[in-house]
Short mmCIF file of the C-alpha atoms (twelve columns), coordinates in Angstrom:
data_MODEL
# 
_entry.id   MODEL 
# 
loop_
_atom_site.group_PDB 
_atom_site.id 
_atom_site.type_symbol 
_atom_site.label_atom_id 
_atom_site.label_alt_id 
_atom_site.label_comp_id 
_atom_site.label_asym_id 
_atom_site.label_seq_id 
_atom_site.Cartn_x 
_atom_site.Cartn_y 
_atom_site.Cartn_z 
_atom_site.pdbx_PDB_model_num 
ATOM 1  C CA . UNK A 1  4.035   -9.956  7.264   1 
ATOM 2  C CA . UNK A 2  5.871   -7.068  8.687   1 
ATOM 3  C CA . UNK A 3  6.057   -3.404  8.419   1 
ATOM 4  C CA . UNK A 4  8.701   -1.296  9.298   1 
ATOM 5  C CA . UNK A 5  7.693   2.562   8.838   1 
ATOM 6  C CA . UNK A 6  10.793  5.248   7.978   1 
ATOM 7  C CA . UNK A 7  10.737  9.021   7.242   1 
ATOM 8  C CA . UNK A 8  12.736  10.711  5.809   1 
ATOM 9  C CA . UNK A 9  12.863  14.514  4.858   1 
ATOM 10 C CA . UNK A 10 9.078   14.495  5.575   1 
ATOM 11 C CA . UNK A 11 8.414   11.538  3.368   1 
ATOM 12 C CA . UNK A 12 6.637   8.947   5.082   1 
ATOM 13 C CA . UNK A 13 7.513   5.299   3.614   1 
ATOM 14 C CA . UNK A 14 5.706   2.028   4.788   1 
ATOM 15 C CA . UNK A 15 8.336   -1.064  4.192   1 
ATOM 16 C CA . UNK A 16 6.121   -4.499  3.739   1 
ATOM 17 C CA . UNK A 17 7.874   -7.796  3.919   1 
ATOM 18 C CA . UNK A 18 5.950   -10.997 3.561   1 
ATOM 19 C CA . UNK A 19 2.367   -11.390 2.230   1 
ATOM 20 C CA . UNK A 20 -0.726  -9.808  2.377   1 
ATOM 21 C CA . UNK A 21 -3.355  -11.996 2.871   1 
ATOM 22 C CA . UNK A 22 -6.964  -12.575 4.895   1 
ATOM 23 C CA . UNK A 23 -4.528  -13.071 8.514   1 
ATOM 24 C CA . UNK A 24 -2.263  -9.993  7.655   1 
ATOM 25 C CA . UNK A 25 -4.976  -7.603  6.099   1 
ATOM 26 C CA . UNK A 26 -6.039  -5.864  8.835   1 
ATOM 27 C CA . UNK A 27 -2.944  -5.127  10.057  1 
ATOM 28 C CA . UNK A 28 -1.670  -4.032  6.966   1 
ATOM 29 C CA . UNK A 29 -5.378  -2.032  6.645   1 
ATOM 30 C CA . UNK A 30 -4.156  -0.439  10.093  1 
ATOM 31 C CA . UNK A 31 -1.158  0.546   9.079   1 
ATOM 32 C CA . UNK A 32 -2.233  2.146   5.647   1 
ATOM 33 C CA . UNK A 33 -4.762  3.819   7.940   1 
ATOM 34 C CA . UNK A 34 -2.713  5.221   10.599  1 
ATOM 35 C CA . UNK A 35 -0.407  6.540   7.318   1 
ATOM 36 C CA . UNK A 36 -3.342  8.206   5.892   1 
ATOM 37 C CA . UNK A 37 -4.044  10.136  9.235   1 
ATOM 38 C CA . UNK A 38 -0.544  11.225  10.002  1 
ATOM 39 C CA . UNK A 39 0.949   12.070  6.178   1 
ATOM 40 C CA . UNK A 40 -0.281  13.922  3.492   1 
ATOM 41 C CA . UNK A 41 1.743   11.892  0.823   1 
ATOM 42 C CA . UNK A 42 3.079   8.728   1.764   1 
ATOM 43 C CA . UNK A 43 5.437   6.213   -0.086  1 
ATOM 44 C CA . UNK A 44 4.339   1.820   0.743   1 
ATOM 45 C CA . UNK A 45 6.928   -0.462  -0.702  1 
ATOM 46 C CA . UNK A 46 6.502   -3.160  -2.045  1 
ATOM 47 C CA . UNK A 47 10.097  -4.546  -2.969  1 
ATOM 48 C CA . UNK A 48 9.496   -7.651  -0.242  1 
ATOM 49 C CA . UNK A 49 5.669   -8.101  -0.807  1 
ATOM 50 C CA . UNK A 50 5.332   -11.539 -2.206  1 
ATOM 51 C CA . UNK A 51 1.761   -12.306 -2.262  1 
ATOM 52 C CA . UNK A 52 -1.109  -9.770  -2.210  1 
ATOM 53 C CA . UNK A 53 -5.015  -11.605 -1.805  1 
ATOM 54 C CA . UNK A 54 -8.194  -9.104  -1.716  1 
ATOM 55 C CA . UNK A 55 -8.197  -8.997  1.264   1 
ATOM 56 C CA . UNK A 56 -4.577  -6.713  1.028   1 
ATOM 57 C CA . UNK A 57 -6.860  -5.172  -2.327  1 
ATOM 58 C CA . UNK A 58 -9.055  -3.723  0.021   1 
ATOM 59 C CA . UNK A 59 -7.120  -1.790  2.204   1 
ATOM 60 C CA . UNK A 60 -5.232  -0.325  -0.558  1 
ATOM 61 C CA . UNK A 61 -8.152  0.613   -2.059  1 
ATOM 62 C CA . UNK A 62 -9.649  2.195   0.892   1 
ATOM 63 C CA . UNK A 63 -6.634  4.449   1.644   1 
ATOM 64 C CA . UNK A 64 -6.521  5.367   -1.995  1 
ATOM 65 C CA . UNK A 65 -9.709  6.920   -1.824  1 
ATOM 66 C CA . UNK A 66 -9.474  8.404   1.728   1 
ATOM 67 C CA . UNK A 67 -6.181  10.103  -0.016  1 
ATOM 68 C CA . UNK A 68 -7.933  11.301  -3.034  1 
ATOM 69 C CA . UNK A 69 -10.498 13.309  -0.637  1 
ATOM 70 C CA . UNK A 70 -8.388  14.603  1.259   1 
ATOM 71 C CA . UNK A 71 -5.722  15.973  -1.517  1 
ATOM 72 C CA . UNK A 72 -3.031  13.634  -0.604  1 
ATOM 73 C CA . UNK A 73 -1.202  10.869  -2.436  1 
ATOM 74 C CA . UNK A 74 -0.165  6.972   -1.844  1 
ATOM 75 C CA . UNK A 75 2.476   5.804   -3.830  1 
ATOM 76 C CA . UNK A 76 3.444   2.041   -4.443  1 
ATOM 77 C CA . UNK A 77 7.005   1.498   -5.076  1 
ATOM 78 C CA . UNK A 78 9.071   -1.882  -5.953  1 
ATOM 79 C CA . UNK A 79 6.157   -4.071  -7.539  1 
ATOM 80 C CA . UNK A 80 7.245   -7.069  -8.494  1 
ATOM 81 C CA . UNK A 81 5.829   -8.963  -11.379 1 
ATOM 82 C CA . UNK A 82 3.689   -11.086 -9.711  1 
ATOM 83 C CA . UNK A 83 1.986   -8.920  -7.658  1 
ATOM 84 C CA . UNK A 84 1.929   -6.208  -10.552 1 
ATOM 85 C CA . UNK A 85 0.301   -8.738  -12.465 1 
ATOM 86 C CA . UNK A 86 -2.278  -9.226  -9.722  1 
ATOM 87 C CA . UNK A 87 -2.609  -5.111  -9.902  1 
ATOM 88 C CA . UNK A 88 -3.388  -5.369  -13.553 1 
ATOM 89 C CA . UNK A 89 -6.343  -8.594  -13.835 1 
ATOM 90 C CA . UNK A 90 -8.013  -6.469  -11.198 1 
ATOM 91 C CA . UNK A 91 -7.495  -3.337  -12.615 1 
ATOM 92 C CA . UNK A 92 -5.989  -1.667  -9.715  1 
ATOM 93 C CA . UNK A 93 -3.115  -0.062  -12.310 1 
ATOM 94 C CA . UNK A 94 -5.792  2.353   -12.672 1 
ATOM 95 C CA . UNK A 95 -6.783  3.239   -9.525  1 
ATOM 96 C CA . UNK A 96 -3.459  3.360   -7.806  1 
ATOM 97 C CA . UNK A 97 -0.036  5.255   -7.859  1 
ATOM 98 C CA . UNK A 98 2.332   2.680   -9.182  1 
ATOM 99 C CA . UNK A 99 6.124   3.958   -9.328  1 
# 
């Protein structure tokens, strides 16, 4: 996995390429994290993200709710189908800001 970070007019956007699994989580958890602290409203694409485990879940979930408290707002962009579908068994369509 790799992330490549780009703003742009203010907006913060987190480009992931590759999958998100128990070996890339807490990278990807660092990353979300280090997004949360320095952006109010930040954009993570998905568009390369081929794979996304619990372990990924997790960290999404986490910044979600950091965001929440603190008035911000994590989008997810480019979902593909099989990690959308992955989004909706676990019910994360809810809980997250899917463009």
């Amino acid at each position: 996995m790799q992330i490549t970070r780009h703003e742009d007019c203010g907006v913060l956007t987190l480009f992931v390429d590759g999958i998100i699994d128990s070996a890339t989580a807490p990278a990807f958890e660092a990353e979300l994290e280090s997004a949360c602290n320095k952006s109010k409203n930040f954009v993570v694409d998905f568009g390369r993200v081929d794979f996304i485990s619990s372990a990924g879940l997790r960290g999404l979930l986490i910044s979600q709710k950091k965001m929440m408290t603190t008035g911000g707002k994590m989008t997810i962009a480019h979902v593909n189908d099989e990690v959308r579908e992955v989004f909706e068994l676990t019910g994360f369509v809810s809980v997250l800001n899917i463009a």
